[in-house]
Biopython code that builds the backbone (N, CA, C, O; Angstrom):
import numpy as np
from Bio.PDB.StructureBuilder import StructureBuilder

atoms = [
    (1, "UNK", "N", (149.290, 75.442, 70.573)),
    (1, "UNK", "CA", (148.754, 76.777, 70.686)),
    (1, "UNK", "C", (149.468, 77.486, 71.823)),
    (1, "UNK", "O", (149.618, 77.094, 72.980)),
    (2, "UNK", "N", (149.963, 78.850, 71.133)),
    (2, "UNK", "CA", (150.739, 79.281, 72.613)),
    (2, "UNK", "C", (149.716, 80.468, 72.943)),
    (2, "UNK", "O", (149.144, 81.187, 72.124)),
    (3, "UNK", "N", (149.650, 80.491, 73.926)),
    (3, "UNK", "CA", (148.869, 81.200, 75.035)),
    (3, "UNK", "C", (149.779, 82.749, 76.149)),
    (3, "UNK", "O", (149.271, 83.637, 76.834)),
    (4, "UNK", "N", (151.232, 82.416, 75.835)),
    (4, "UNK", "CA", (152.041, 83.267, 76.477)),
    (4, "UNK", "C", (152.208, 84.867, 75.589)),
    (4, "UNK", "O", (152.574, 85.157, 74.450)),
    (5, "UNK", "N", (151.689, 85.732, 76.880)),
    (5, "UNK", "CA", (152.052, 87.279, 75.819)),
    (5, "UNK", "C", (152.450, 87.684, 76.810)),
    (5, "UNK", "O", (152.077, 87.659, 77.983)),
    (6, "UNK", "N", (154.139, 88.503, 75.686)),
    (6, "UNK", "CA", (154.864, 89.068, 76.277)),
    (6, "UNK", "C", (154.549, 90.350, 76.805)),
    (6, "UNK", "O", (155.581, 90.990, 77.000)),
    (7, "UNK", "N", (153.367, 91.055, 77.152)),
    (7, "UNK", "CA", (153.069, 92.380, 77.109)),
    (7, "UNK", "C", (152.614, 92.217, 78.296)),
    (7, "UNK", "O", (151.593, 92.837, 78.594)),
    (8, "UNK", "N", (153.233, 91.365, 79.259)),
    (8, "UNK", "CA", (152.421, 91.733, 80.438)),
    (8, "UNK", "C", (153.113, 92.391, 81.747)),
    (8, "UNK", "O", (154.326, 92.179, 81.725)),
    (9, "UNK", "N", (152.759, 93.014, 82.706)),
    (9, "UNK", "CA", (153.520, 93.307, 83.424)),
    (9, "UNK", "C", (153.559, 92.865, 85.285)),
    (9, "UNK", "O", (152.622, 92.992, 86.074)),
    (10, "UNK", "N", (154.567, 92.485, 85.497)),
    (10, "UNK", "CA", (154.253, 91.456, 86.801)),
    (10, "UNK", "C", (154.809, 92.929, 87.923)),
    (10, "UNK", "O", (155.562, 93.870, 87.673)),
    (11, "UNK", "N", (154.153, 92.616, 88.991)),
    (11, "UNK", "CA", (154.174, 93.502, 90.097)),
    (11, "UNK", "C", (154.062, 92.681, 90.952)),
    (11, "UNK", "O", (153.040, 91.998, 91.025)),
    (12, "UNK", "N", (155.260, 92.521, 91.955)),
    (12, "UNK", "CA", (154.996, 91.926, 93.229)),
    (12, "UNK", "C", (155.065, 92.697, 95.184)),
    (12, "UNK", "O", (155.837, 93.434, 95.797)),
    (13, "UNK", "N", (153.920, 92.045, 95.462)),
    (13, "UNK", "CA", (153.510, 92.825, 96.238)),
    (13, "UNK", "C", (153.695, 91.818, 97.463)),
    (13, "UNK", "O", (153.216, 90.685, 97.402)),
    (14, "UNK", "N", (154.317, 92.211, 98.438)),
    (14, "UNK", "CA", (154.423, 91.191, 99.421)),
    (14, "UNK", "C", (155.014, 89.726, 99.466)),
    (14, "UNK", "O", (156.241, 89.685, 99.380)),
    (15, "UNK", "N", (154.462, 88.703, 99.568)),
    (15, "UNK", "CA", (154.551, 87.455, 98.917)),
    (15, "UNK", "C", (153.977, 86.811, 97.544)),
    (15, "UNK", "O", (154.328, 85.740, 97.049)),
    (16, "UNK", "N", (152.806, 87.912, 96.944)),
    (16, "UNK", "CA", (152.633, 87.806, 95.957)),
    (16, "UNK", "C", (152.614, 88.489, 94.989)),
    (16, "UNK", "O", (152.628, 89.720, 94.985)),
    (17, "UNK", "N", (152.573, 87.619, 93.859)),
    (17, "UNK", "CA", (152.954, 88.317, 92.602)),
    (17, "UNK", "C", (151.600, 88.339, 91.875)),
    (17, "UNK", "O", (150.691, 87.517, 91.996)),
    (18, "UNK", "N", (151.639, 89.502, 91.046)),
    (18, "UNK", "CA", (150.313, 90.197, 90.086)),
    (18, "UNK", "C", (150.853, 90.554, 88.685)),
    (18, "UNK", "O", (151.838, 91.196, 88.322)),
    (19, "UNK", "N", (149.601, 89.744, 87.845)),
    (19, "UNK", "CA", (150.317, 90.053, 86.105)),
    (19, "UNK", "C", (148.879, 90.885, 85.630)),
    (19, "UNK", "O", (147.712, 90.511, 85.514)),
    (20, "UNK", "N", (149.444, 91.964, 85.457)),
    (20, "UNK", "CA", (148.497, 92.943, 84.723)),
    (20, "UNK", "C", (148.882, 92.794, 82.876)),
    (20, "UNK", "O", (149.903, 92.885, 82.194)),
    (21, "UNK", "N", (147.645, 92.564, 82.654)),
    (21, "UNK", "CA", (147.607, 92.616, 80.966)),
    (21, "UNK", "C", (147.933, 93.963, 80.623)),
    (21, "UNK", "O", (147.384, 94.677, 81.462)),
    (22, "UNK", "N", (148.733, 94.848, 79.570)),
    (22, "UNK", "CA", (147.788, 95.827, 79.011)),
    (22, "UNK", "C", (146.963, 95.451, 77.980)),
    (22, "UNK", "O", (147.170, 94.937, 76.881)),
    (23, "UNK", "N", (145.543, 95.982, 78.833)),
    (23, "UNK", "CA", (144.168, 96.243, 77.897)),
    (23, "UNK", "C", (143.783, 97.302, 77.783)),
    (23, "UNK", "O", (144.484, 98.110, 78.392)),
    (24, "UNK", "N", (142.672, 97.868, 77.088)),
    (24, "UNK", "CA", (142.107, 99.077, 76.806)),
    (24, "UNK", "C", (140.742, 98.498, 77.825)),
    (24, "UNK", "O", (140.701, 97.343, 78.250)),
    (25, "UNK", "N", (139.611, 99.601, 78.122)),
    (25, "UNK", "CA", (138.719, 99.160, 79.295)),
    (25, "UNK", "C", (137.674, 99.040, 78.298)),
    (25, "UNK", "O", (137.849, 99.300, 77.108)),
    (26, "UNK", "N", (136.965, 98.780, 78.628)),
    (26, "UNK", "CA", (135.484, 98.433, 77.616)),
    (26, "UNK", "C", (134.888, 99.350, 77.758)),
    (26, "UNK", "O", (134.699, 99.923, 76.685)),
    (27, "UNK", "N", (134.360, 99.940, 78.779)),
    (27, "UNK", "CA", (133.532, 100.951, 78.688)),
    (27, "UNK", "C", (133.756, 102.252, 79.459)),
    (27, "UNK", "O", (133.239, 102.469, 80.555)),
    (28, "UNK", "N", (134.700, 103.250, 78.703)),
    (28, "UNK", "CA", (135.417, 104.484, 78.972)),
    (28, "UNK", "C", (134.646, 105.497, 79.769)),
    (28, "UNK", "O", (135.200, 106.261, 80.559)),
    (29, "UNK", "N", (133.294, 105.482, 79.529)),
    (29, "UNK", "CA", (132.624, 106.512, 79.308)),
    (29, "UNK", "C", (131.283, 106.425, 80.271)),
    (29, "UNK", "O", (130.678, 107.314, 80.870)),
    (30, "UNK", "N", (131.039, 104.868, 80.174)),
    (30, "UNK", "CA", (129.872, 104.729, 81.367)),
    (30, "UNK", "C", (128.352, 104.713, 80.868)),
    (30, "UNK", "O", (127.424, 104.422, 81.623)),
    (31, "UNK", "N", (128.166, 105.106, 79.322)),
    (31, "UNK", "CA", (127.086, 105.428, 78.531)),
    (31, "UNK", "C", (126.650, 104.078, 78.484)),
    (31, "UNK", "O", (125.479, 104.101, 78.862)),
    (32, "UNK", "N", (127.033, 102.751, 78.179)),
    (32, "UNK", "CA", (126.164, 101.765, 77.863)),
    (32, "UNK", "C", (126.060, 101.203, 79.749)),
    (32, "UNK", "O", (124.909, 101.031, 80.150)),
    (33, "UNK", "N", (126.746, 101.055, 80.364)),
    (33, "UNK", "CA", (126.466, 100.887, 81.860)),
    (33, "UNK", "C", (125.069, 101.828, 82.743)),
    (33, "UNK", "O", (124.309, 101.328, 83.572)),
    (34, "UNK", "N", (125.056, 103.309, 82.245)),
    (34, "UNK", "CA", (123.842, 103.475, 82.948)),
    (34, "UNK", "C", (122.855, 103.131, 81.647)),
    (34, "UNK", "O", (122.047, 104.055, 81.549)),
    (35, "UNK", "N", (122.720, 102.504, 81.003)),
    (35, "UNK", "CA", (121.658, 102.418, 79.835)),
    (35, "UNK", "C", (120.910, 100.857, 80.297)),
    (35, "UNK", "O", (119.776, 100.425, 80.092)),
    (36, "UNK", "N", (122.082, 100.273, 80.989)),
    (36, "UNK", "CA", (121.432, 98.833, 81.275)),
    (36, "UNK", "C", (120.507, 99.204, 82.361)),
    (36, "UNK", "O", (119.298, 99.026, 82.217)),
    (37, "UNK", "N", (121.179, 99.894, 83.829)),
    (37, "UNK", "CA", (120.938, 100.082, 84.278)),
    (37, "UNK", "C", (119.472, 101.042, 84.670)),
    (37, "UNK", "O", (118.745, 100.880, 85.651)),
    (38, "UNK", "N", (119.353, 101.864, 83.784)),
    (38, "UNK", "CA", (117.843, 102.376, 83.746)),
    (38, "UNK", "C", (117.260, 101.508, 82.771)),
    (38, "UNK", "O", (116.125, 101.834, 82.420)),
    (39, "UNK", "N", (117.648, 100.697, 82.353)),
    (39, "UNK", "CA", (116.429, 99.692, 81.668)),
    (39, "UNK", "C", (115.770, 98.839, 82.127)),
    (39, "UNK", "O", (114.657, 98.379, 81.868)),
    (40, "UNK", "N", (117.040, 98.503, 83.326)),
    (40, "UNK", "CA", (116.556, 97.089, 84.570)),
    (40, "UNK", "C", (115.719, 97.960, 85.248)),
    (40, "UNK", "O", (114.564, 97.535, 85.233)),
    (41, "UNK", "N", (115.869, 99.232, 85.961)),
    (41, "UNK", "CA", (115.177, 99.325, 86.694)),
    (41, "UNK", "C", (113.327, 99.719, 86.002)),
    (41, "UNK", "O", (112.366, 99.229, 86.595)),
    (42, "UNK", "N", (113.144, 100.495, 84.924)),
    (42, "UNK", "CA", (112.394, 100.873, 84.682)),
    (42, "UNK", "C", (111.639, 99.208, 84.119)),
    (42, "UNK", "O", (110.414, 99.102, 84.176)),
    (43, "UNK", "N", (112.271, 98.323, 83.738)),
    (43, "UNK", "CA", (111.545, 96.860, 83.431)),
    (43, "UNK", "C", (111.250, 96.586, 84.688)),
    (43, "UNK", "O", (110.034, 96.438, 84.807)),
    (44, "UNK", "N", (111.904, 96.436, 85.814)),
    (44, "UNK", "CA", (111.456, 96.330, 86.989)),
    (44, "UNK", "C", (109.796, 96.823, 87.609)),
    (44, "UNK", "O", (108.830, 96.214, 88.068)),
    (45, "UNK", "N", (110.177, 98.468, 87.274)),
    (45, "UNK", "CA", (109.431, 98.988, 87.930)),
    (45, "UNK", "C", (107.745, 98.335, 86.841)),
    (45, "UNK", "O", (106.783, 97.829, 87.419)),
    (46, "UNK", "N", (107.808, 98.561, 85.066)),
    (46, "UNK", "CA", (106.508, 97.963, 84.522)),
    (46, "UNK", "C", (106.210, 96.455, 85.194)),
    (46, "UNK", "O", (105.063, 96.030, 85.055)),
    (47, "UNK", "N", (107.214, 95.592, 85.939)),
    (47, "UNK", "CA", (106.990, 94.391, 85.970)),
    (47, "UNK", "C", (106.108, 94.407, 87.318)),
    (47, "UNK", "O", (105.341, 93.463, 87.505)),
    (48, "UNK", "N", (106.164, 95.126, 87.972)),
    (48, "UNK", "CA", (105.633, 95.204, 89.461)),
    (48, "UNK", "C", (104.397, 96.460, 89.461)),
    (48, "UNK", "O", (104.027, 97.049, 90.477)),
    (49, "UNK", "N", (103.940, 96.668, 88.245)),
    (49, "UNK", "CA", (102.753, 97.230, 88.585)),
    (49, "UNK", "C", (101.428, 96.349, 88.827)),
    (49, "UNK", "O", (100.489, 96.557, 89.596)),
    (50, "UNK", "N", (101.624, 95.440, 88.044)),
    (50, "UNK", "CA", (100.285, 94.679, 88.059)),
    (50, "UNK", "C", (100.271, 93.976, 89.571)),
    (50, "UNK", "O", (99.336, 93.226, 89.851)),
    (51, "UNK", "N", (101.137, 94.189, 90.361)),
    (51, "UNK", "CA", (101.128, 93.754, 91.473)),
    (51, "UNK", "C", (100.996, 94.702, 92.395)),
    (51, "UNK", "O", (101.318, 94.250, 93.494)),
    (52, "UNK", "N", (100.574, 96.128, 92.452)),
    (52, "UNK", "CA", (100.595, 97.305, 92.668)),
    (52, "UNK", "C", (99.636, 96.798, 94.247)),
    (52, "UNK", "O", (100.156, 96.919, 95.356)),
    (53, "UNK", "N", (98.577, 96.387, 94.101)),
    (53, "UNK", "CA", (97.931, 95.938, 94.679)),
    (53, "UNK", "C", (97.995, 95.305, 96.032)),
    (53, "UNK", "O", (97.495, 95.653, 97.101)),
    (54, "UNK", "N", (98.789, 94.219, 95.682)),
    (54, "UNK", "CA", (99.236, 93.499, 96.849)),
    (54, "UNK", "C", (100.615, 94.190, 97.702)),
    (54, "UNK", "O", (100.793, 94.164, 98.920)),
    (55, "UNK", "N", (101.499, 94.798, 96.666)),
    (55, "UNK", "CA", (102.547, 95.663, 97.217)),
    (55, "UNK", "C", (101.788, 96.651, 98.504)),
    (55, "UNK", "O", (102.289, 96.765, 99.622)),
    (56, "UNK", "N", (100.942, 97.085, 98.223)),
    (56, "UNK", "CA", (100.006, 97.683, 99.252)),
    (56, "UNK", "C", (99.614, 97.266, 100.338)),
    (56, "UNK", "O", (99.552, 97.858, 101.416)),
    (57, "UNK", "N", (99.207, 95.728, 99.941)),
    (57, "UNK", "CA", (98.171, 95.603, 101.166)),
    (57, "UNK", "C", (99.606, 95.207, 101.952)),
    (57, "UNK", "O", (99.593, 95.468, 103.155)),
    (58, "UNK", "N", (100.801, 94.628, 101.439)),
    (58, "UNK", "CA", (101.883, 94.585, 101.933)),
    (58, "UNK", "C", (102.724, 95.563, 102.862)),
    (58, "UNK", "O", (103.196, 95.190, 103.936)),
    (59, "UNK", "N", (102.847, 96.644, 102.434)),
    (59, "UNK", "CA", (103.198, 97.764, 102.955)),
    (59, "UNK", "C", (104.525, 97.773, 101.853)),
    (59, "UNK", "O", (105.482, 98.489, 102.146)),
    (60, "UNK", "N", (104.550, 97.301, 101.109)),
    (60, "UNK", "CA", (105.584, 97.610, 100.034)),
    (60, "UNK", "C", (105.680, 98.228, 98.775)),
    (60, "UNK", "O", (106.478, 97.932, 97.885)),
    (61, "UNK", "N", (104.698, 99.227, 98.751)),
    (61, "UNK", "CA", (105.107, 100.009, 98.015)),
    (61, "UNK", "C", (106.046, 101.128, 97.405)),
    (61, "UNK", "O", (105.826, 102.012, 96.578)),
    (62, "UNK", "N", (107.353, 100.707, 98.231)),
    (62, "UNK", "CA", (108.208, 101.692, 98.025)),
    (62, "UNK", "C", (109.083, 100.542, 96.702)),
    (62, "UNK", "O", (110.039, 100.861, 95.996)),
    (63, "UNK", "N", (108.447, 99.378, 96.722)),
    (63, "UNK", "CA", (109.791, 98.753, 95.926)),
    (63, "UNK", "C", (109.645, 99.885, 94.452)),
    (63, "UNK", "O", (110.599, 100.397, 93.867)),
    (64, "UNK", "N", (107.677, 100.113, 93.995)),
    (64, "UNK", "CA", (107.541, 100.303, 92.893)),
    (64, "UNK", "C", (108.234, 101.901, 92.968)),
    (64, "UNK", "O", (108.558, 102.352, 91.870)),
    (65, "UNK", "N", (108.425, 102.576, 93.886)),
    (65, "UNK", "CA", (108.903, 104.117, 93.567)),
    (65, "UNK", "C", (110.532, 103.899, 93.980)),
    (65, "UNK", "O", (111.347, 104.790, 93.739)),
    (66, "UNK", "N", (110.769, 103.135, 94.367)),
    (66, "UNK", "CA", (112.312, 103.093, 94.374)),
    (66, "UNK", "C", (112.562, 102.033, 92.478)),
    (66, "UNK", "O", (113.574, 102.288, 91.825)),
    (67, "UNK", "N", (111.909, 101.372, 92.133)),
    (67, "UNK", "CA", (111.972, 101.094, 90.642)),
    (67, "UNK", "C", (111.777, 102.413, 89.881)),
    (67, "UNK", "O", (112.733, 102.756, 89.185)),
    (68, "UNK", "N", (111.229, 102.817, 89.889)),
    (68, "UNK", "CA", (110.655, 104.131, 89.335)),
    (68, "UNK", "C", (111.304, 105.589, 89.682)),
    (68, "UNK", "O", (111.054, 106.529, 88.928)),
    (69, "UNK", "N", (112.285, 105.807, 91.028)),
    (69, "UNK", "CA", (113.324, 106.814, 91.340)),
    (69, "UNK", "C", (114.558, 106.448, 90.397)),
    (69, "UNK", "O", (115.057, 107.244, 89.602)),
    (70, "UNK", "N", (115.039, 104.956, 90.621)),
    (70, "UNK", "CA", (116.221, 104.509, 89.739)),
    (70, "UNK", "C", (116.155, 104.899, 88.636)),
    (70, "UNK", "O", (117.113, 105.644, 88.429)),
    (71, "UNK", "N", (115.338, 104.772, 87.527)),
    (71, "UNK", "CA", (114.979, 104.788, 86.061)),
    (71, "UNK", "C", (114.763, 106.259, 85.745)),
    (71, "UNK", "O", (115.143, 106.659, 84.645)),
    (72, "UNK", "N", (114.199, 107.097, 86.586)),
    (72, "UNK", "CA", (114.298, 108.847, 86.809)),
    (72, "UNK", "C", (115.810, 108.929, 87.046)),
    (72, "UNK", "O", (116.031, 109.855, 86.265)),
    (73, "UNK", "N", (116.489, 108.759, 87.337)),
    (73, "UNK", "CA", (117.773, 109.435, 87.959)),
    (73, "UNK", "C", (118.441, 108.342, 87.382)),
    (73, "UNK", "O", (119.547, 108.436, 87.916)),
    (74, "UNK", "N", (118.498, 107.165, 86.487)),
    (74, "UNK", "CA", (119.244, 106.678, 85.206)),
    (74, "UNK", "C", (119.275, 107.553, 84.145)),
    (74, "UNK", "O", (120.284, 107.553, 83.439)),
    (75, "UNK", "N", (118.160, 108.465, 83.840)),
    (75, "UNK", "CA", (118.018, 109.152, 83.052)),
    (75, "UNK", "C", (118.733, 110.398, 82.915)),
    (75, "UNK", "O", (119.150, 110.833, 81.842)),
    (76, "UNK", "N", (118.862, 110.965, 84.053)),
    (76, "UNK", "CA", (119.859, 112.111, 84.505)),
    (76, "UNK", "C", (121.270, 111.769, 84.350)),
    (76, "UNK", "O", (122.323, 112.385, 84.184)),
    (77, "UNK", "N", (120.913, 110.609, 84.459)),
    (77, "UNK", "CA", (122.751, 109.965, 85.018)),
    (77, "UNK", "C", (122.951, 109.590, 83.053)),
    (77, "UNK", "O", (123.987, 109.969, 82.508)),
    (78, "UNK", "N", (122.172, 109.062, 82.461)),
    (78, "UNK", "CA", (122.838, 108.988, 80.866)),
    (78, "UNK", "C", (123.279, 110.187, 80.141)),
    (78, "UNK", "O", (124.307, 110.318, 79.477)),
    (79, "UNK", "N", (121.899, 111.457, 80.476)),
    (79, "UNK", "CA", (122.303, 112.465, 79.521)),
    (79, "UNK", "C", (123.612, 112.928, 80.170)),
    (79, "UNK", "O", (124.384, 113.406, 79.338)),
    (80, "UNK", "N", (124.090, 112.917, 81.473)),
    (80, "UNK", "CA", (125.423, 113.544, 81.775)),
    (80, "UNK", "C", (126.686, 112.735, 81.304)),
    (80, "UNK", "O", (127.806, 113.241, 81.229)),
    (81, "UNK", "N", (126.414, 111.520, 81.016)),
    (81, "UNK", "CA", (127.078, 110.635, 80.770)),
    (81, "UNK", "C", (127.394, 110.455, 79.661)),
    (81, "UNK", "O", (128.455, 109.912, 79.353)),
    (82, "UNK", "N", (126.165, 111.056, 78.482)),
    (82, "UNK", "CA", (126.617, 111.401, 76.820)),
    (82, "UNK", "C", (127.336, 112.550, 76.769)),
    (82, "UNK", "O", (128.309, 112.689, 76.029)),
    (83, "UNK", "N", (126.817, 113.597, 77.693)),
    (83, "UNK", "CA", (127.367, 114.922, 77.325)),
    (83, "UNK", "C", (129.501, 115.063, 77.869)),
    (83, "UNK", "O", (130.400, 115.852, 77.578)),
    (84, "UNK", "N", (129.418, 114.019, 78.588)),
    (84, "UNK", "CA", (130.697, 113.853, 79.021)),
    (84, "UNK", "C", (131.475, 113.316, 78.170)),
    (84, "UNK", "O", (132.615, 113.778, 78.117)),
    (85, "UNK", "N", (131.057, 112.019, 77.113)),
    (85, "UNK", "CA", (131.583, 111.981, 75.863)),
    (85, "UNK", "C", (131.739, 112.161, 74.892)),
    (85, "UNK", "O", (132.569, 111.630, 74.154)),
    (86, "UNK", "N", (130.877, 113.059, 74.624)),
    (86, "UNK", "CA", (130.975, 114.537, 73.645)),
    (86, "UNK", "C", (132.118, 115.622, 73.702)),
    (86, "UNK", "O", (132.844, 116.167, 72.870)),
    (87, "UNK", "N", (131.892, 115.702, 75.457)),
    (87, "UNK", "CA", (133.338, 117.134, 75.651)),
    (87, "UNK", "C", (134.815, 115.977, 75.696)),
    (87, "UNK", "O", (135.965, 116.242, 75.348)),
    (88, "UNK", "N", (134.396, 114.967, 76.123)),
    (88, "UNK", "CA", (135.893, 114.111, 76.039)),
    (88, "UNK", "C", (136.374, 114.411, 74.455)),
    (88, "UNK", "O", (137.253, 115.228, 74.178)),
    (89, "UNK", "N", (135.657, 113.622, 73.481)),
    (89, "UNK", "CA", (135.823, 114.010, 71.895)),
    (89, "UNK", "C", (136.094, 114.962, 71.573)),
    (89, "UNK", "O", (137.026, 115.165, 70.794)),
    (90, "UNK", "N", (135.359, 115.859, 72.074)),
    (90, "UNK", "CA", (136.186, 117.373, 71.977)),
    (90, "UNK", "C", (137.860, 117.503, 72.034)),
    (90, "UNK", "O", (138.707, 117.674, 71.157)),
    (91, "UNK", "N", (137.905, 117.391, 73.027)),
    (91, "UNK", "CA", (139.335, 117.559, 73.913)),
    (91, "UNK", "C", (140.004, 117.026, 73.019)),
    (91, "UNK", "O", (140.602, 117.697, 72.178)),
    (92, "UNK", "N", (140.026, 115.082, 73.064)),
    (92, "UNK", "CA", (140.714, 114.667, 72.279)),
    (92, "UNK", "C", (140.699, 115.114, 70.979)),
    (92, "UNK", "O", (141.104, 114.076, 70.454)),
    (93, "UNK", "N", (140.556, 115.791, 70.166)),
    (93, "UNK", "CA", (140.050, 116.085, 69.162)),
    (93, "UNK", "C", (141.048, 117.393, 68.834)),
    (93, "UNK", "O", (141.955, 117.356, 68.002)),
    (94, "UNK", "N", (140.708, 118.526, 69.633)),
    (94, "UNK", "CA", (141.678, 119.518, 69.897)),
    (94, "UNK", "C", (142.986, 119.011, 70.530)),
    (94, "UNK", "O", (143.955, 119.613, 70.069)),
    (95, "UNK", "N", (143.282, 118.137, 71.396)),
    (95, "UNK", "CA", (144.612, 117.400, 71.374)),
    (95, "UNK", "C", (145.325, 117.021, 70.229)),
    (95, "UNK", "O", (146.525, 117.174, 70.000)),
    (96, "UNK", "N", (144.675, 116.638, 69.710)),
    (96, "UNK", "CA", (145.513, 115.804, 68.426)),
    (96, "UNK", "C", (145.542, 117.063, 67.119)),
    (96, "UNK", "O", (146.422, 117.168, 66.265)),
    (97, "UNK", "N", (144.590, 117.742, 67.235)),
    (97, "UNK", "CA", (144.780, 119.194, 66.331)),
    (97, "UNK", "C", (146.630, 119.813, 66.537)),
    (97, "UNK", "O", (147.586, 120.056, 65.799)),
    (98, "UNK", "N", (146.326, 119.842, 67.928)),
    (98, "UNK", "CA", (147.328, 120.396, 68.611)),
    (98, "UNK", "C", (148.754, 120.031, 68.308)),
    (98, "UNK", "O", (149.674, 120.819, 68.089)),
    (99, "UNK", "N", (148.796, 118.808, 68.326)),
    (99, "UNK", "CA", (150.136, 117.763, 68.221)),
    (99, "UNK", "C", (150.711, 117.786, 66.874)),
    (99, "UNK", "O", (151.691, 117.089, 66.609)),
]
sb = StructureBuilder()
sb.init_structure("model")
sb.init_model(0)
sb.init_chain("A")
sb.init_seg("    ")
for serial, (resi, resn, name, xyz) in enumerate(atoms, 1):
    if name == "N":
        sb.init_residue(resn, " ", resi, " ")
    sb.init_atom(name, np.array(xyz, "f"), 0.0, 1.0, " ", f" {name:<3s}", serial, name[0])
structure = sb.get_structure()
């Protein structure tokens, strides 16, 4: 099994050397990254209510509104994050019209 691809490109920097693949990135756009991300936090934040209680007598009730700020402002952060790959599609779209 050969394992060697020629598509790579070596850059050396100092004493060492660096092999960059070309790849394409997984996630262009950032839409499934804040989606995890307000899901953890907002699971977070349902997971720590029933403990609402003791968070109190604790003095820690900021964990549940900092769970609960994240998952507010994940939310802000997705719709800008769809609407950004919408106007990208655009563009590209009228690019390639263009060409």
């Amino acid at each position: 099994m050969e394992l060697r691809d020629d598509n790579t490109k070596a850059h050396e920097i100092g004493n060492r050397t660096f092999i960059v693949a070309d790849v394409e990135p997984l996630d262009v756009d950032g839409v499934v990254t804040v989606q995890v991300g307000t899901a953890a936090f907002l699971l977070m934040f349902v997971a720590l209510l029933p403990f609402a209680g003791s968070l109190q007598d604790d003095g820690r009730t900021w964990w549940l509104w900092t769970c609960l700020a994240g998952g507010g402002l994940g939310l802000f952060g997705l719709e800008y994050c769809r609407r950004r790959r919408v106007t990208r599609a655009e563009l590209d779209d009228e690019a390639e019209q263009a060409a």
